[in-house]
C-alpha positions as CSV (number, residue, x, y, z in Angstrom):
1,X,10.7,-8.5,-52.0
2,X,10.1,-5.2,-50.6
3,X,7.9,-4.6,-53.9
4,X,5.6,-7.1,-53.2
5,X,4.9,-6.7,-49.2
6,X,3.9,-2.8,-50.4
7,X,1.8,-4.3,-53.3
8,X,0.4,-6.4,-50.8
9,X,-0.2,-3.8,-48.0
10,X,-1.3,-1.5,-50.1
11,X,-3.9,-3.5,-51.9
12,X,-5.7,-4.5,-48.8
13,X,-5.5,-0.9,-47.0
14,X,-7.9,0.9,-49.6
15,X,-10.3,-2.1,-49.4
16,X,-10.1,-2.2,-45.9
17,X,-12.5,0.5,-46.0
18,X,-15.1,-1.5,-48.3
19,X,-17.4,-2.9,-44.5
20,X,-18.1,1.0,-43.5
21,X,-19.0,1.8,-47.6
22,X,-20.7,-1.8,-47.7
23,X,-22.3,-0.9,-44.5
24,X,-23.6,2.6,-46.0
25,X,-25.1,0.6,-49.1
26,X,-27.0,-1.9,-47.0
27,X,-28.1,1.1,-44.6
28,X,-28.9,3.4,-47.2
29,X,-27.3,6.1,-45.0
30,X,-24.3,7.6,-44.3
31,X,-25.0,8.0,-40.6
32,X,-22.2,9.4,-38.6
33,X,-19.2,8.6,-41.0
34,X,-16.8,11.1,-43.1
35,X,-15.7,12.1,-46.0
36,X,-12.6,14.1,-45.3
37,X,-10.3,11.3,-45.0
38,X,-11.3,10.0,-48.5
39,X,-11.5,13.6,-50.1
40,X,-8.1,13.8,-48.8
41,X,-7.0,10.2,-49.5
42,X,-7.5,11.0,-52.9
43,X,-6.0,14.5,-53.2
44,X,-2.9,12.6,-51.9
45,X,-2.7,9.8,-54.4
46,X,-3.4,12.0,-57.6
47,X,0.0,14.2,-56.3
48,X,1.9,11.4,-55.7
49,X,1.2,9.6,-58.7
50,X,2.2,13.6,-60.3
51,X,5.8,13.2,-57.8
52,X,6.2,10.1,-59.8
53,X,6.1,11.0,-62.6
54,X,8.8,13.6,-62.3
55,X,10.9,11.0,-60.4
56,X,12.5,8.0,-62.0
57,X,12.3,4.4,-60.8
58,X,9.0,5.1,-59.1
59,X,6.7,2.5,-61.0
60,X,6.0,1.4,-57.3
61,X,4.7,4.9,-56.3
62,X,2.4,5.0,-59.8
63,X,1.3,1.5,-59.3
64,X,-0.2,1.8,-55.9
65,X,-1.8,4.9,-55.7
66,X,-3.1,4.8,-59.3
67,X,-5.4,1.9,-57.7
68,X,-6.1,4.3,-54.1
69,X,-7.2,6.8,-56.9
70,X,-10.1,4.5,-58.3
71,X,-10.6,3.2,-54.7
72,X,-11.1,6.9,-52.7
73,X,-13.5,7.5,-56.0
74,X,-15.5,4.6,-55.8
75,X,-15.9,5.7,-52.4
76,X,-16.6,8.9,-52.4
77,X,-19.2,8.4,-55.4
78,X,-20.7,6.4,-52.8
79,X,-21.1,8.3,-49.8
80,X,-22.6,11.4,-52.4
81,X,-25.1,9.0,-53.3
82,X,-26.2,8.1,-49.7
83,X,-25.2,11.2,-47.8
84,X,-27.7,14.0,-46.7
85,X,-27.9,17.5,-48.5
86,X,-25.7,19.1,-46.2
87,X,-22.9,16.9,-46.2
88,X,-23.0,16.0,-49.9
89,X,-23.0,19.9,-50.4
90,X,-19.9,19.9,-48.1
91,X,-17.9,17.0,-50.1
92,X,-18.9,18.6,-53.2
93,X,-17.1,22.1,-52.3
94,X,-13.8,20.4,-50.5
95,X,-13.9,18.0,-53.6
96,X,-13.7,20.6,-56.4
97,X,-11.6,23.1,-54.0
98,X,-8.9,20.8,-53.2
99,X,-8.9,18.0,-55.9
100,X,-9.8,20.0,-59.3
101,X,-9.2,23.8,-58.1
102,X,-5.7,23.2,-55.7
103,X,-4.4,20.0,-57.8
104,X,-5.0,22.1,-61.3
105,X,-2.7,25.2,-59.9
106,X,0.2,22.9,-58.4
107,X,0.6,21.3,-61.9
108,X,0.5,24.7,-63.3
109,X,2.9,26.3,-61.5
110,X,5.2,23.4,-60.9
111,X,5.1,23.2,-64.7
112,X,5.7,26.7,-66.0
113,X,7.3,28.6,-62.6
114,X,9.5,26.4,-61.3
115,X,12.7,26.1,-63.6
116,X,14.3,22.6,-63.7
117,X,13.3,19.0,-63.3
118,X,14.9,18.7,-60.0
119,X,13.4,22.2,-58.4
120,X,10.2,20.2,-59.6
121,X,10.6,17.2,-57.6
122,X,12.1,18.8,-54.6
123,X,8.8,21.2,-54.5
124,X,6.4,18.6,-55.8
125,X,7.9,16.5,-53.0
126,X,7.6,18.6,-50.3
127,X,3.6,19.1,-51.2
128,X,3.6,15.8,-51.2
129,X,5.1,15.3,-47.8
130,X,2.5,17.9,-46.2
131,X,-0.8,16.4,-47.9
132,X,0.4,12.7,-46.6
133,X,0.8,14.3,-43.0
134,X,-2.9,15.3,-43.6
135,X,-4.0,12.2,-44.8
136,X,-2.9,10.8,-41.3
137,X,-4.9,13.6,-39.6
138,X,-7.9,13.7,-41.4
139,X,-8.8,10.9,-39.5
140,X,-8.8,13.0,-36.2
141,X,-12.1,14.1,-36.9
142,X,-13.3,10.4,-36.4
143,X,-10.9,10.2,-33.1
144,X,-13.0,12.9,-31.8
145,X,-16.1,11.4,-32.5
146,X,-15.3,8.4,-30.9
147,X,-14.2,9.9,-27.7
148,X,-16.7,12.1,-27.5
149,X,-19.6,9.2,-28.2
150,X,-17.4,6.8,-26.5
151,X,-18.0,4.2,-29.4
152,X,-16.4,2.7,-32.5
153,X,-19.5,2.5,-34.8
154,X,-17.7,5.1,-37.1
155,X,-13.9,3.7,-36.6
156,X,-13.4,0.3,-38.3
157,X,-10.5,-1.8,-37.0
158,X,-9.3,-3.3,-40.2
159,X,-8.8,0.5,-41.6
160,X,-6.4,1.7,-38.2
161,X,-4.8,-1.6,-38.7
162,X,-4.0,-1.4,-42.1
163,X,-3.2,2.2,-42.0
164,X,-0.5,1.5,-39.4
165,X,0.5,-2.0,-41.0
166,X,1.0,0.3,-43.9
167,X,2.8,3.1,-42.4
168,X,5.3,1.1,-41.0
169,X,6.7,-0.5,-44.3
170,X,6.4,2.5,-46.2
171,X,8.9,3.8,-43.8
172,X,11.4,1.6,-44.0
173,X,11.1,2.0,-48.1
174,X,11.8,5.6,-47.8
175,X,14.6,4.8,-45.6
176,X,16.3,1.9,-48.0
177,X,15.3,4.9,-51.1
178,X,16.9,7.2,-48.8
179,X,13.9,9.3,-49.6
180,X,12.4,11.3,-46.7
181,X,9.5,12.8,-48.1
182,X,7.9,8.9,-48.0
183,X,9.6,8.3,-45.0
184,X,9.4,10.9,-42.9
185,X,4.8,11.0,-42.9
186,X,4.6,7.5,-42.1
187,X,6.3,8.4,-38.6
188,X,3.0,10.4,-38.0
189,X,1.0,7.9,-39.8
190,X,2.2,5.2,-37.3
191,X,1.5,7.3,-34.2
192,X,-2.2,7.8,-35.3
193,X,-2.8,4.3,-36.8
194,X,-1.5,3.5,-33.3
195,X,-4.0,5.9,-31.1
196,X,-6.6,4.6,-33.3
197,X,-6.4,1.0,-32.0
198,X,-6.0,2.0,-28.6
199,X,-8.7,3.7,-29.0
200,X,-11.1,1.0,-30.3
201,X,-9.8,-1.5,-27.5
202,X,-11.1,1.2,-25.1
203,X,-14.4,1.6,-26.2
204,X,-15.6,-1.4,-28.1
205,X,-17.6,-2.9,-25.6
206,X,-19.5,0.5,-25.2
207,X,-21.3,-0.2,-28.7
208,X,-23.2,-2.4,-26.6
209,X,-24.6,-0.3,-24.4
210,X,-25.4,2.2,-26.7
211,X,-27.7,0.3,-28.7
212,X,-29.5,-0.9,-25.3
213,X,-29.6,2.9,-24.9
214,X,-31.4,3.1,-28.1
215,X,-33.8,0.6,-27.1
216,X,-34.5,2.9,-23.9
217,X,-37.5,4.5,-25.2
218,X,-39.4,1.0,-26.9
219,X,-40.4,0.8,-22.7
220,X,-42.4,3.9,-23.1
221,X,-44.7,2.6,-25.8
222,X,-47.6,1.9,-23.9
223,X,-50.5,4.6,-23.5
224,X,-51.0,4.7,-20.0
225,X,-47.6,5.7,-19.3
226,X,-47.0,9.2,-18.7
227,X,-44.0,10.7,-18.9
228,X,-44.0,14.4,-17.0
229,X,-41.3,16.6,-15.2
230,X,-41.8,17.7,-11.4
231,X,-42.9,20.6,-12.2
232,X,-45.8,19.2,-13.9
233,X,-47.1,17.5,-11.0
234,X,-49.6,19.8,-9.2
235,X,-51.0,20.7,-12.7
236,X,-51.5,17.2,-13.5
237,X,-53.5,16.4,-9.9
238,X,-55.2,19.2,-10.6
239,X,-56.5,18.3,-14.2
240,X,-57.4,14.5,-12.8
241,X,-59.2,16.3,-9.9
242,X,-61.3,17.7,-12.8
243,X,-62.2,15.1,-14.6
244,X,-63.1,13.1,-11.8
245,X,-65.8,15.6,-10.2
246,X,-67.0,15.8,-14.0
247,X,-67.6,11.9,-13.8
248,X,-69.3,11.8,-10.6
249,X,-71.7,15.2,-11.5
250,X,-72.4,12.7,-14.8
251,X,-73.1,9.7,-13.3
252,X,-75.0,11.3,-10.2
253,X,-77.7,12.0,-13.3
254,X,-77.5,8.5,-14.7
255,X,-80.4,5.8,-13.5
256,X,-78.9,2.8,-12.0
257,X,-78.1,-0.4,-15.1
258,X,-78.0,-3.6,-14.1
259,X,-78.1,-5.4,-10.6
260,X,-75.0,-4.0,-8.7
261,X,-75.1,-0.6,-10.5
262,X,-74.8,2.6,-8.4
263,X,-74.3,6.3,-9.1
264,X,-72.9,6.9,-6.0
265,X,-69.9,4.8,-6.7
266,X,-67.9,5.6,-9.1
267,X,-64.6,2.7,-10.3
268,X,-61.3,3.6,-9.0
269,X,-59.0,4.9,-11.5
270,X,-55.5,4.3,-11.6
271,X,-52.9,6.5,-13.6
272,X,-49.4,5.7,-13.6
273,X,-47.0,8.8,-13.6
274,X,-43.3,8.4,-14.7
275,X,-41.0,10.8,-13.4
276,X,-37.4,10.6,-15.1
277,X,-35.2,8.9,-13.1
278,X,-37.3,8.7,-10.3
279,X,-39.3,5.4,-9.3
280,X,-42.8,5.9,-11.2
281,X,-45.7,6.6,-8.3
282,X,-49.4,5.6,-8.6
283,X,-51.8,8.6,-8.0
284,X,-55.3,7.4,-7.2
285,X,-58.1,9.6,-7.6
């Protein structure tokens, strides 16, 4: 039974992720989303699919993240294709650093320093228990985000749920294995998928008023809006000044057209001034 609720959990956690990459495609962009925790998603998965392999009775462990392997790919191949220079530059460097470069040595010394199948699990283990802890902290970056634009665009519910949902049981498996290098990161996993949630009930309704934000400058569109700072004011009423006494000094030479045409008057001209966050004031020259 315990199989099955982990197949379960564990199918729909890597998925969970597929609105953000589905919102990417449709966008075309990545926007303000990360790659770190699926660069590191995958790191984790390829070693503990390696820590099951030197372990018996682990077909769960090969099972599950065998399919997070093609998941974090598919994901990552993603956000390279849609991601600017910069960042795609970035994933690019912490992909072949940590998953090629650092993955390649710990087989290789694992393999041919460490003596003995069990001095290979116990170290293979303990990597393993100190790249899941990161797994659960990669996602920090996103935390910060959040708080710091005080909205959940780039935090998806279903993933914190999941990730906690999943946490939790792969805790009590390490327990009934009696294994604490699974058990032992989901504690930290659960605290996080935890602070994640609270975090999106907190600022979920801000989304709202950041698009409205957004919309903030459509008001500006029109032409005879000026936008200026305080400092710009005498300059302005100067310049206006100008151009009026160049009007009248033009029209003074101009004969008379039509029935109520007269040089001597000139049309009132109104130009509306916007100064930020102050109520806009007509000038009339």
């Amino acid at each position: 039974m315990k199989l099955i609720i982990l197949n379960h959990l564990n199918y729909y956690n890597p998925p969970s992720c597929r609105p953000t990459f589905y919102k990417v495609y449709k966008k075309k962009s990545t926007e303000g989303f990360q790659s770190v925790p699926y660069v590191v998603g995958l790191f984790s998965a390829m070693l503990w699919i390696y820590y099951a392999l030197l372990k018996s009775n682990t077909l769960l462990l090969i099972t599950i993240n065998s399919a997070g392997c093609v998941f974090q790919t598919v994901y990552i191949c993603i956000f390279l294709i849609y991601a600017p220079r910069k960042a795609r530059m970035q994933t690019l460097k912490l992909l072949v650093s940590m998953n090629v470069v650092g993955f390649g040595l710990i087989v290789i010394l694992t393999q041919f320093v460490a003596k003995g199948a069990a001095n290979r699990v116990v170290i293979v283990g303990w990597i393993c228990l100190v790249f899941s802890l990161c797994v659960f902290v990669a996602p920090l970056c996103v935390v910060r985000q959040v708080i710091r634009t005080k909205s959940v665009e780039y935090m998806p519910f279903l993933l914190s749920f999941f990730l906690t949902l999943s946490a939790v049981m792969w805790f009590f498996y390490g327990l009934l294995l009696k294994d604490c290098n699974i058990a032992v990161p989901n504690v930290l996993g659960f605290t996080f998928g935890i602070l994640q949630m609270i975090l999106y009930m907190v600022y979920r309704n801000s989304k709202k008023d950041s698009i409205e934000a957004k919309k903030l400058p459509e008001l500006f569109e029109d032409d005879s809006v000026i936008i200026i700072d305080d400092q710009k004011l005498p300059e302005l009423k100067a310049k206006i000044d100008d151009v009026m006494r160049l009007s009248a000094m033009v029209c003074s030479e101009m004969k008379p057209v039509g029935r109520n045409s007269n040089p001597n008057e000139l049309d009132m001209i109104e130009i509306q001034v916007v100064v930020p966050k102050k109520q806009a004031t007509p000038i009339t020259a």
